[in-house]
KELOTI-312630 format. One record per residue (C-alpha): residue in one letter; z, x, y. Coordinates in steps of 0.5 Angstrom, whole numbers, plus 500, padded with zeros to 3 digits. Each point is the difference from the previous one (the first is absolute). Example, Ala and Ser with C-alpha at 12.3 -4.5 7.8 and 13.67 -1.06 7.14 Angstrom:
BEGIN
a516525491 s498502507 
//
This chain:
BEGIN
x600477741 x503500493 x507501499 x504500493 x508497498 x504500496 x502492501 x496497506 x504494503 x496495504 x505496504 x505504505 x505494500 x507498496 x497502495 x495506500 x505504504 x507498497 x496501493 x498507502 x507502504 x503499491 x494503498 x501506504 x508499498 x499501493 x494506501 x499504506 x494503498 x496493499 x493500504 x501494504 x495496505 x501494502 x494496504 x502495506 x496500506 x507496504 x503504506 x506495500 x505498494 x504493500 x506497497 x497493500 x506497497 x503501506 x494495503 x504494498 x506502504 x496502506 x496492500 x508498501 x501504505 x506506497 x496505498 x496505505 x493500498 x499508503 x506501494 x495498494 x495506502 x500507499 x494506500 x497500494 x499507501 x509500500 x500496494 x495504496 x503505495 x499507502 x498503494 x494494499 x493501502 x499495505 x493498500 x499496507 x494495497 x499494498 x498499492 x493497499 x497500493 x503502493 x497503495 x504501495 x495502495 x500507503 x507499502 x498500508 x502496506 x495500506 x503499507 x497496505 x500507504 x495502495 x504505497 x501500492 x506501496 x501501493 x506501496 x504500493 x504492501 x499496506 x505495502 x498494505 x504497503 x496498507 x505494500 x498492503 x494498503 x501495505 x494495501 x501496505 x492498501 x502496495 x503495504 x495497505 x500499507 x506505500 x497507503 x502501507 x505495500 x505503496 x506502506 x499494504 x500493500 x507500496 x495503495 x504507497 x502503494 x506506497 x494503496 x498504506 x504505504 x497498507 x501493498 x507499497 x503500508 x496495502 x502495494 x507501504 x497498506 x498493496 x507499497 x502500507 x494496504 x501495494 x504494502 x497495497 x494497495 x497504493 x502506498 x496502494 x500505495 x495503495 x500503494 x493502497 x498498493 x499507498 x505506498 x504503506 x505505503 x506498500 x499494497 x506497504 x499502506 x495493503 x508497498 x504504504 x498500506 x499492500 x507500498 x502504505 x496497504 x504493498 x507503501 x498503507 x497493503 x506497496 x505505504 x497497508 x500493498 x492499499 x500499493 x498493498 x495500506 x497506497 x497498492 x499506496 x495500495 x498505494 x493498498 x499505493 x495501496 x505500494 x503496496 x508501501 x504503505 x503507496 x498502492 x507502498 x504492499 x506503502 x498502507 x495494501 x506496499 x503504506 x494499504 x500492499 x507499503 x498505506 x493495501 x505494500 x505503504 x493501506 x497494498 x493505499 x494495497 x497504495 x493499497 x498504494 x493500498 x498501508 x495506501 x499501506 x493501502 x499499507 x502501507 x498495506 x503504506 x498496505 x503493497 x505505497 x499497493 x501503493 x495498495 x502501492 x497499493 x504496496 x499502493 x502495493 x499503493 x497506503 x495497504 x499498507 x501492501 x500500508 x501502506 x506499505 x501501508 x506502503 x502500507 x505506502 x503502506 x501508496 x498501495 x502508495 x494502496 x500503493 x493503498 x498499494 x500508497 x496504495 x499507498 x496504505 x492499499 x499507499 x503500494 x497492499 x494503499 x501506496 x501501492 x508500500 x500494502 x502494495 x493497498 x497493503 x507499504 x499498507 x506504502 x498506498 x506503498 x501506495 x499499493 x506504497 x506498495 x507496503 x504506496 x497507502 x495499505 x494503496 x494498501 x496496495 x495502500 x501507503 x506505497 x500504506 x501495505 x506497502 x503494505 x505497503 x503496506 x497494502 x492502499 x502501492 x499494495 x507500498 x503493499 x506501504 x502498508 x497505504 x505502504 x503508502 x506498496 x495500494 x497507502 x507503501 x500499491 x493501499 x500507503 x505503495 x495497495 x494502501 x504508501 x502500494 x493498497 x496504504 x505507500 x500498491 x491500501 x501506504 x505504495 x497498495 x494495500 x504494496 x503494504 x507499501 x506495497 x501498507 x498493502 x501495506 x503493498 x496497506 x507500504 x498497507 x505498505 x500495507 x505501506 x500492501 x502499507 x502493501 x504500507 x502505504 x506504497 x499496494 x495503493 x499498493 x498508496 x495498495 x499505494 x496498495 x496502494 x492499497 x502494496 x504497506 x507503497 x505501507 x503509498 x505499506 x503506502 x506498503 x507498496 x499491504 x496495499 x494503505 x496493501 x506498505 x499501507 x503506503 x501503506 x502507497 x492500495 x497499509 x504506503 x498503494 x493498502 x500502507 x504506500 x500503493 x493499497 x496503507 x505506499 x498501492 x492500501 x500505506 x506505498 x500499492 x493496497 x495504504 x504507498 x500498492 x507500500 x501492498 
//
């Protein structure tokens, strides 16, 4: 089957669907197909909450069929090969599609085979992760079994979704074990494949005090490896000046694993992808999203080569955006003056009722939005992530109206 669109969207998550809900909100009559092979639609901001233990995990799921705007083509497949030069995309199914502007937008690979030794072992042996909806309830289930000895956190040497997330549920781990006492016979560790703590000083400043104040060890330049489940040991690389000088062995009693992420390998292996980078991610300018390579080709949200902290947050400023640019080629086959600044932002949860709300821009520059000092812990920044944010991205974002 061949079949053509006005604008193709590869990818049914935040940003595909709330980029085709604007779309439709500026041009009713615009031929949209949005490509994506998901039964389920997630919040995953909410997962974090969900591993200490506030959040009802089934209230971060919906049907993707309920979230799918009506007026868009649903093509309930799976993207495999792009040919860009014949402006198609071929569907794992078989199908090929072809279009006039193709937006990819597939989201965040997960490669968990790259660590050895963790398949079949992920959600037992004190061994989970918040980056998986089945698996965010049983890191509860280890804060609460965990009465003494290791506790590790991991951050990856590679880009990764919610860079904030592997410190917040370690801090939200601490303030938990703080609260029955335990804190003290549970050591907390963070072990990242980075070398500091937060990329923006005036909110690293925040999370050092938060560090001190749970006497987390941390160990920069660890890259975790492997996974030894039945001696209940992580292995890490250590790195210096770029390269990696020895290994190192720690004992865990639970350990919370952030994966090492990359765009997905269909894309890895395709034209649109930046040349010779191993994490695949597509080649496009940080201010229009247009491909270099191809001008009818468009990308945004965590699979494109934007520079910015890959977050829905950063989606939310990359949608307007990209409207106006595509609306602008559409109507008159010129690009628009709009551009993205590289506008991220990470709701850092650093204890139960407490968050420090980091917005920033490309160069590190904090762009607040609220009329206080944002890198101080507040309660009101935490009600606003639990309650406010969730009701924001079902009613207002999905429907292109914020």
């Amino acid at each position: 089957m061949e079949k053509h669109f006005q604008i193709l969207i590869v990818g049914g998550g935040n940003a595909g669907i709330s980029l085709a809900a604007q779309l439709f909100r500026k041009d009713r009559k615009l031929d949209i197909a949005i490509i994506d092979p998901a039964d389920k639609h997630y919040y995953q901001p909410a997962w974090t909450l969900v591993g200490a233990g506030v959040f009802n995990a089934q209230d971060t799921e919906r049907e993707q069929a309920a979230v799918m705007p009506k007026q868009a083509t649903w093509l309930k497949e799976a993207a495999a090969t792009f040919e860009p030069d014949k402006n198609a995309v071929v569907t794992a199914e078989g199908n090929r599609y072809t279009y006039d502007y193709l937006v990819v937008c597939p989201g965040i690979q997960l490669d968990w085979h790259k660590i050895k030794g963790l398949e079949g072992n992920l959600g037992k042996n004190g061994i989970t992760s918040n980056y998986l909806y089945n698996m965010a309830p049983y890191t509860y289930e280890c804060l609460r079994n965990t009465k003494k000895g290791n506790a590790i956190f991991t951050n990856p040497n590679t880009p990764i979704k919610c860079g904030g997330a592997p410190q917040k549920i370690m801090y939200l781990a601490s303030d938990f074990w703080r609260k029955n006492g335990s804190l003290g016979d549970v050591k907390v560790h963070f072990y990242s494949g980075g070398g500091i703590i937060f990329g923006v000083k005036k909110y690293a400043d925040t999370l050092n005090k938060v560090i001190d104040r749970y006497h987390i060890q941390t160990h920069f330049l660890h890259n975790l490896v492997e996974i030894k489940a039945d001696s209940k040991e992580a292995v890490f690389d250590v790195y210096k000046d770029g390269k990696v000088v020895s290994q190192a062995t720690e004992p865990f009693e639970m350990i919370h694993i952030t994966p090492p992420q990359s765009a997905p390998d269909f894309i890895k292996n395709s034209p649109l992808a930046i040349e010779g980078n191993p994490l695949g991610w597509v080649d496009v300018d940080k201010f229009t999203f247009q491909h270099n390579k191809f001008p009818n080709v468009y990308s945004i949200g965590d699979a494109s080569s934007t520079p910015n902290a890959k977050t829905g947050a950063a989606v939310r400023k990359q949608v307007p955006v990209l409207v106006e640019q595509l609306i602008s080629q559409i109507q008159t086959g010129k690009p628009a003056a709009a551009k993205y600044n590289g506008y991220g932002s990470c709701p850092l949860v650093t204890g139960y009722g407490k968050l420090v709300l980091a917005e920033f821009d490309y160069d590190n520059n904090p762009m607040e939005t609220f009329p206080f000092d944002q890198s101080k812990e507040r309660w009101s920044m935490y009600q606003m992530k639990r309650h406010v944010l969730p009701w924001l991205y079902w009613n207002k974002i999905l429907h292109g109206t914020a």
